[in-house]
C-alpha positions as CSV (number, residue, x, y, z in Angstrom):
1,X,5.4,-8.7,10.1
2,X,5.9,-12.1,8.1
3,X,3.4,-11.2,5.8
4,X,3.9,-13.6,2.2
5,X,1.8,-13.6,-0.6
6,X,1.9,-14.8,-4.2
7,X,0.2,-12.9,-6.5
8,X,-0.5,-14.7,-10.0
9,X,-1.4,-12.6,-13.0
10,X,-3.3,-16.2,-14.7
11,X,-4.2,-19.3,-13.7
12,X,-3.3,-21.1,-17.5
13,X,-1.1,-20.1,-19.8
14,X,-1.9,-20.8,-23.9
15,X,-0.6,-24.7,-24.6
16,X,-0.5,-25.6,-20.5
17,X,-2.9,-27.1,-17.8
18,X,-4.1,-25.7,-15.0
19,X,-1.6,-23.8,-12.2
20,X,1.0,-25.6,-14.8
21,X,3.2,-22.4,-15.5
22,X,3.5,-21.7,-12.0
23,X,3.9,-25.0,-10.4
24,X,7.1,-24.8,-9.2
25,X,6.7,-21.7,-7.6
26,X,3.5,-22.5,-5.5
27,X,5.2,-25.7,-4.5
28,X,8.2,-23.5,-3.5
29,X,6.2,-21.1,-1.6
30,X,4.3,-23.5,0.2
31,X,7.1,-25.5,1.2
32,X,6.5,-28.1,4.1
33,X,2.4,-26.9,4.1
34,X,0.3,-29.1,3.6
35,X,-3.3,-27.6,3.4
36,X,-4.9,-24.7,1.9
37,X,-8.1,-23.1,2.3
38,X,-9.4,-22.6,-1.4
39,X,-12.0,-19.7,-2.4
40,X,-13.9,-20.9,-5.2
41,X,-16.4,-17.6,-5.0
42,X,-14.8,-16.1,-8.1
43,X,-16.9,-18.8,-10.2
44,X,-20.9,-19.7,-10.1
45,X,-20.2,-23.4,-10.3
46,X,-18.2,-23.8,-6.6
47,X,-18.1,-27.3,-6.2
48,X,-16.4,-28.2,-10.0
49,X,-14.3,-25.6,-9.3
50,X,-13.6,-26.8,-5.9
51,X,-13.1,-30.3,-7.9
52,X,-10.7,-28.8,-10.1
53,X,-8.6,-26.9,-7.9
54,X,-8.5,-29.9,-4.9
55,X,-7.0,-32.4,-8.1
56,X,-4.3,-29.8,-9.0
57,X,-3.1,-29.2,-5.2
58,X,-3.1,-33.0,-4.3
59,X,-0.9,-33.3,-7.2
60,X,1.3,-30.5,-5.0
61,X,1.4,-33.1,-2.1
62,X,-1.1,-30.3,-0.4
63,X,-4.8,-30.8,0.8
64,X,-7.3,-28.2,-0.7
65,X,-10.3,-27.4,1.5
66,X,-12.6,-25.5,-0.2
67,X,-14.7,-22.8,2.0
68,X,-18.0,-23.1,0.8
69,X,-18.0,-26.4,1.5
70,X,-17.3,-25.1,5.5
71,X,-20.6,-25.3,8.2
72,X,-18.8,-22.2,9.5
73,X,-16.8,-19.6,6.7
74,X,-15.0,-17.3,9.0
75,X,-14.2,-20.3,11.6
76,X,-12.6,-22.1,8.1
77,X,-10.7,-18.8,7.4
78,X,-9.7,-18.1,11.3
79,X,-7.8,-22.1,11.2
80,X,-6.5,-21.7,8.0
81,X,-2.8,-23.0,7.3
82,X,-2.8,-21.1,4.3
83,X,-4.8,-19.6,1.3
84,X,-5.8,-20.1,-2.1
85,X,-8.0,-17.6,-3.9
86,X,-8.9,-18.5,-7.7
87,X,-9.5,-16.3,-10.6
88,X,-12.8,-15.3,-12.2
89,X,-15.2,-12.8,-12.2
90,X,-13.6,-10.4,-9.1
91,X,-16.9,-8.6,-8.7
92,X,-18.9,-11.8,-7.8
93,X,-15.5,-12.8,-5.6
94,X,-15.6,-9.5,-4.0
95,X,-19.4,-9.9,-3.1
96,X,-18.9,-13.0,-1.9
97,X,-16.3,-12.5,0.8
98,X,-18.2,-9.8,1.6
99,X,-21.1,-11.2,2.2
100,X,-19.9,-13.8,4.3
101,X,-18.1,-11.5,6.3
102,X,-14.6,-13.1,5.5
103,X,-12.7,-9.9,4.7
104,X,-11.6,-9.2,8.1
105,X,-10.9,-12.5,8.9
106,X,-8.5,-13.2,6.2
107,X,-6.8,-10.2,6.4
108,X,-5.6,-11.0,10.3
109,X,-4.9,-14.5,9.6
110,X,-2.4,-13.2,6.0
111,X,-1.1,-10.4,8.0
112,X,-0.5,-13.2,11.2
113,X,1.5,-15.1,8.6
114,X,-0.7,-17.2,6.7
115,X,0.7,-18.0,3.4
116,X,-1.8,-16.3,0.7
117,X,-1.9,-17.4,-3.2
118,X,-3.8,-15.8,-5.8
119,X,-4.5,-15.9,-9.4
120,X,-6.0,-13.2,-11.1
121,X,-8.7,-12.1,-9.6
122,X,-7.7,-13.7,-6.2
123,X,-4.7,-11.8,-6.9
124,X,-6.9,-8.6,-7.5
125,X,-8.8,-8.8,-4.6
126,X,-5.7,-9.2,-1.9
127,X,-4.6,-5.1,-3.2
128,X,-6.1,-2.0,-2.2
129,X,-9.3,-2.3,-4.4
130,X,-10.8,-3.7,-7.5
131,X,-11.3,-0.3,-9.4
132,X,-8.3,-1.8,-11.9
133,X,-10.3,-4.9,-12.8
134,X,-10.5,-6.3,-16.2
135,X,-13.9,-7.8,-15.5
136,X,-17.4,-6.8,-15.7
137,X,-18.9,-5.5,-12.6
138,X,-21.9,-8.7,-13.2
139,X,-22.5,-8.0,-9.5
140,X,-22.1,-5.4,-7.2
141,X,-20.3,-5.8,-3.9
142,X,-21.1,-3.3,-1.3
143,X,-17.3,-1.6,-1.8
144,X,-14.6,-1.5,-4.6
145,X,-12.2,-1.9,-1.3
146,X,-10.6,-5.0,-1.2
147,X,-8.2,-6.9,1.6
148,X,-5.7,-4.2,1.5
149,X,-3.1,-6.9,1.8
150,X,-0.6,-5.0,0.0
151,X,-0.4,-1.2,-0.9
152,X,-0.8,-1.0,-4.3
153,X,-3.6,-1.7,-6.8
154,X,-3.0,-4.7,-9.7
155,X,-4.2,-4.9,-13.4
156,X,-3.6,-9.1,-14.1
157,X,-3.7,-10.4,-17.5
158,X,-1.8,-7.0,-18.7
159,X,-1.8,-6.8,-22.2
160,X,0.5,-4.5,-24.3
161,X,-0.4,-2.3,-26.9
162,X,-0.4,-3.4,-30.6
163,X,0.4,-0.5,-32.9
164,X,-0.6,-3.2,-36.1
165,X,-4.1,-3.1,-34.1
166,X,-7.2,-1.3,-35.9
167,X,-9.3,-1.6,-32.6
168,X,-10.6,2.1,-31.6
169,X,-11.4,1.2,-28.1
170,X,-9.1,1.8,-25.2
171,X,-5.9,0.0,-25.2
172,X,-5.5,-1.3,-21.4
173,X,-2.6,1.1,-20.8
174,X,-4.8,4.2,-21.7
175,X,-8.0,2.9,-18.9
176,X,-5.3,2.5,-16.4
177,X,-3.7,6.5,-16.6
178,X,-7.5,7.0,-16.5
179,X,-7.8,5.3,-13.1
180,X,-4.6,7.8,-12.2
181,X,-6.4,10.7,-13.3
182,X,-9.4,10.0,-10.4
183,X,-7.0,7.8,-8.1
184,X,-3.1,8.7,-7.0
185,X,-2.1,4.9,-6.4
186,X,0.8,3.0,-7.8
187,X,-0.9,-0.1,-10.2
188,X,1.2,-3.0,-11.4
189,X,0.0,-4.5,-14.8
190,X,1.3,-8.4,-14.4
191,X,1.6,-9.7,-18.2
192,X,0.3,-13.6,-17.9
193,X,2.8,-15.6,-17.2
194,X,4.2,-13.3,-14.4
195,X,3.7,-13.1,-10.1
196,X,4.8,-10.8,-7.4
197,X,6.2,-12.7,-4.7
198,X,6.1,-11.1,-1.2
199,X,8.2,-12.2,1.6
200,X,7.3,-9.0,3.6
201,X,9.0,-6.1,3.3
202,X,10.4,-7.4,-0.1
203,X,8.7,-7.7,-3.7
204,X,10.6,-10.2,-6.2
205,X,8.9,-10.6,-9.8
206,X,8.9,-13.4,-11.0
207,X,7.7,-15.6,-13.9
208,X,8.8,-15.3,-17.8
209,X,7.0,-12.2,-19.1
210,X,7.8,-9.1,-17.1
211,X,5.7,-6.0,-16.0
212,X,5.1,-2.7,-15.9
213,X,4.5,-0.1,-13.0
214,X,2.5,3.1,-13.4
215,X,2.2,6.1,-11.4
216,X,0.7,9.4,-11.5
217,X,2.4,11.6,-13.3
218,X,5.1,9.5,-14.8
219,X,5.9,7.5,-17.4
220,X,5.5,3.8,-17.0
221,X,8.4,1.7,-16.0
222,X,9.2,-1.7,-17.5
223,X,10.4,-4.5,-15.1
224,X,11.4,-8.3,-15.6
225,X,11.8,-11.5,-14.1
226,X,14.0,-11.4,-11.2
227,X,13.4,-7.7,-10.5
228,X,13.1,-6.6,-6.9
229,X,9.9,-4.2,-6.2
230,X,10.3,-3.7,-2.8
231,X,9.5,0.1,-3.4
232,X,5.7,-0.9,-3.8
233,X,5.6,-1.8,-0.1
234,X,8.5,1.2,0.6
């Protein structure tokens, strides 16, 4: 299996532009590609999104095509080169691919080796499911399972806990051991400003802010740039 993905915990970081943080490494994973299939459907307004997203990759040297903008969705997805799935809301993204019966179709193009990049919630939606969102469910898609691209489930924007804090609600750490206590599944919290990068079997994390693994059962484990995770595809 030659199975790559790039899984992007933001899309902008505080003081940056757009994709500016991880430039470099979309540009490296892409290589010698030079289009990409975007999927806008994480956003109501598609075609300013599809705007946005087709400046950024032209300044990549790579051609951004967005699928909603296709006569035919799953014939876009079946001839896709490669994939780019933006952030959002990851209900409404979710619905969407469902809807237009895409999930199927992407999976056997990612798992026949088309490069797949995502950024939050496109990076949400290429795990097992989206029961570790951040997001409100503002839609419901016919199932929490997602593309099942990769074996684990992601939490992206993961924010630490601040003992200073006088908020009462529930720090993310504490709804996350509450997904454990209903759900035995390794979740990766990806602080913004970090990616997992997957060059099948291996898991490399990269970025500048690190993350943090939990499990069932056992205390969280810290990890940093450079780290290798290949025991979340073990």
């Amino acid at each position: 299996m030659n199975k790559r993905l790039l899984l992007i915990s933001n899309s902008t970081m505080y003081g940056q532009g757009y994709l500016e943080h991880c430039e470099a490494e979309i540009r490296d994973f892409l290589g010698s590609i030079q289009d990409t299939l975007f999927l806008p459907y994480a956003l109501h307004d598609l075609d300013a999104y599809a705007k946005k997203a087709r400046q950024r990759f032209a300044e990549f040297g790579v051609r951004l095509h967005s699928v909603h903008q296709s006569e035919n969705p799953v014939d876009a997805v079946n001839k896709a080169d490669s994939f780019f799935v933006g952030g959002g809301n990851t209900f409404r993204l979710l619905k969407n691919i469902y809807e237009r019966n895409l999930l199927d179709a992407i999976r056997e193009r990612v798992d026949g080796g088309a490069p797949y990049i995502g950024s939050s919630a496109g990076s949400g939606v290429a795990t097992v499911s989206i029961r570790t969102s951040n997001d409100m469910p503002i839609v419901e898609p016919p199932s929490f399972e997602a593309l099942g691209l990769v074996p684990f489930n992601l939490n992206a924007h993961y924010i630490d806990s601040d003992a200073a804090s006088r908020h009462m609600g529930e720090t993310r750490e504490k709804r996350i051991e509450e997904f454990l206590e209903e759900n035995d599944r390794v979740v990766v919290g990806i602080r913004e400003g970090s990616m997992l990068r997957i060059e099948w079997p291996a898991v490399t994390l990269k970025g500048t802010t690190g993350a943090r693994v939990f499990r069932r059962g056992a205390d969280p484990q810290e990890f940093h740039p450079g780290d290798s995770l290949d025991f979340l595809i073990g």
